[in-house]
Each structure stands twice: as C-alpha cells, then as structure tokens.
C-alpha positions as CSV (number, residue, x, y, z in Angstrom):
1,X,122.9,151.3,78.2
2,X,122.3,153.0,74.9
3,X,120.5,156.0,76.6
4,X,123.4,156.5,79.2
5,X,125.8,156.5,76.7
6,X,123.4,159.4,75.0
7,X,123.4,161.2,78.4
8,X,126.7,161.5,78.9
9,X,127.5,162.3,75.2
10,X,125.1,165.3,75.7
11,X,126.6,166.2,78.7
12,X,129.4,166.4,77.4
13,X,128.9,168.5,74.5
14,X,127.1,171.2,76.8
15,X,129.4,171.8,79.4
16,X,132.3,172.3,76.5
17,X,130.2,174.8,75.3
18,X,128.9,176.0,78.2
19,X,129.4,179.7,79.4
20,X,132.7,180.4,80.9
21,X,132.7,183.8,82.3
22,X,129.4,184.5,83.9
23,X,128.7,187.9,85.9
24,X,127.1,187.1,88.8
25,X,127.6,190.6,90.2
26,X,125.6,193.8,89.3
27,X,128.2,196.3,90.2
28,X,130.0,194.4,87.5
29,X,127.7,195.8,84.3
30,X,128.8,198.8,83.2
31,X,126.1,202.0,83.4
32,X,124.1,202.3,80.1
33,X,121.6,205.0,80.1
34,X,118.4,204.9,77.2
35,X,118.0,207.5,74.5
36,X,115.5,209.9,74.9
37,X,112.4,208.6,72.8
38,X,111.4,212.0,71.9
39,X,114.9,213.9,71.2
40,X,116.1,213.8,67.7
41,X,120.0,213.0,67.1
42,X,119.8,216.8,65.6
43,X,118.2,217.8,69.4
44,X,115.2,218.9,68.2
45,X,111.8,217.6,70.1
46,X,109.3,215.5,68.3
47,X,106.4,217.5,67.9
48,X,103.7,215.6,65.6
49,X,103.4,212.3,64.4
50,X,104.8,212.8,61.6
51,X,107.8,214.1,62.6
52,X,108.1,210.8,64.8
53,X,107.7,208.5,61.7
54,X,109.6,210.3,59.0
55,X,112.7,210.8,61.5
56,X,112.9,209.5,65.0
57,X,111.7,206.4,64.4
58,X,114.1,205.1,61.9
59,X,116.8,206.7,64.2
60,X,115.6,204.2,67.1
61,X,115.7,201.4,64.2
62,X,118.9,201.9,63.0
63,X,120.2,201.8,66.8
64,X,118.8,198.5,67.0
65,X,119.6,197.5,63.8
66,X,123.3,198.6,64.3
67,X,126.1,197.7,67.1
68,X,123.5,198.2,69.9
69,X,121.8,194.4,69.5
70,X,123.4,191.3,68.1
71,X,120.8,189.9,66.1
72,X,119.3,191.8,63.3
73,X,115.7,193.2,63.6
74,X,113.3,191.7,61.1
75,X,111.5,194.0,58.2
C-alpha cells in the first residue's frame, strides 16, 4: 500500500510538471540556418590556423555561450 501511494504521488508530481505545449509538427519550427565555420563576423575567410584560434573560434564560443544555447558552456 505504501508503494502505491508513492506511485501515484510521483505521478502526480510529473504530469503537473509535465510539458504543456509540445510541437509535434516540423512545419511548425521556424528556419534557422548555421554560421559559416570559416567566415569571420568582419567577412573575412579564415586562412591559417591561427587566424581560426585567435578570432573565429571565440566568435563560435561566444554564440554558444550567449542567447543561442540555454545552458552555459563549461571552461
């Protein structure tokens, strides 16, 4: 009896917090197209490696690290 009673608590508790508005439907998800990996903000091309670590790279960091994701990317 003590386990049922458990059960149904935990039931409970997840379908209150349960989802509400779930999108089934693809044509529903708005059109999102990537950044181009090797296109500066400035639109220059990334030549050299270098070039890709001093300032592309923490360009594509800081669009995860900002508004684009909503946890935080670890250091």
């Amino acid at each position: 009896m003590k386990n049922l009673t458990y059960f149904i608590l935990c039931l409970a508790v997840t379908s209150i917090y349960a989802q509400q508005n779930v999108n089934y439907d693809e044509s529903k998800v708005p059109a999102y197209t990537l950044p181009e990996l090797l296109k500066c903000q400035n639109g220059e091309m990334v030549t050299t490696a270098e070039e890709w670590e001093k300032q592309r790279r923490p360009e594509l960091m800081e669009l995860f690290n900002g508004s684009h994701l909503i946890d935080v990317y670890p250091k």
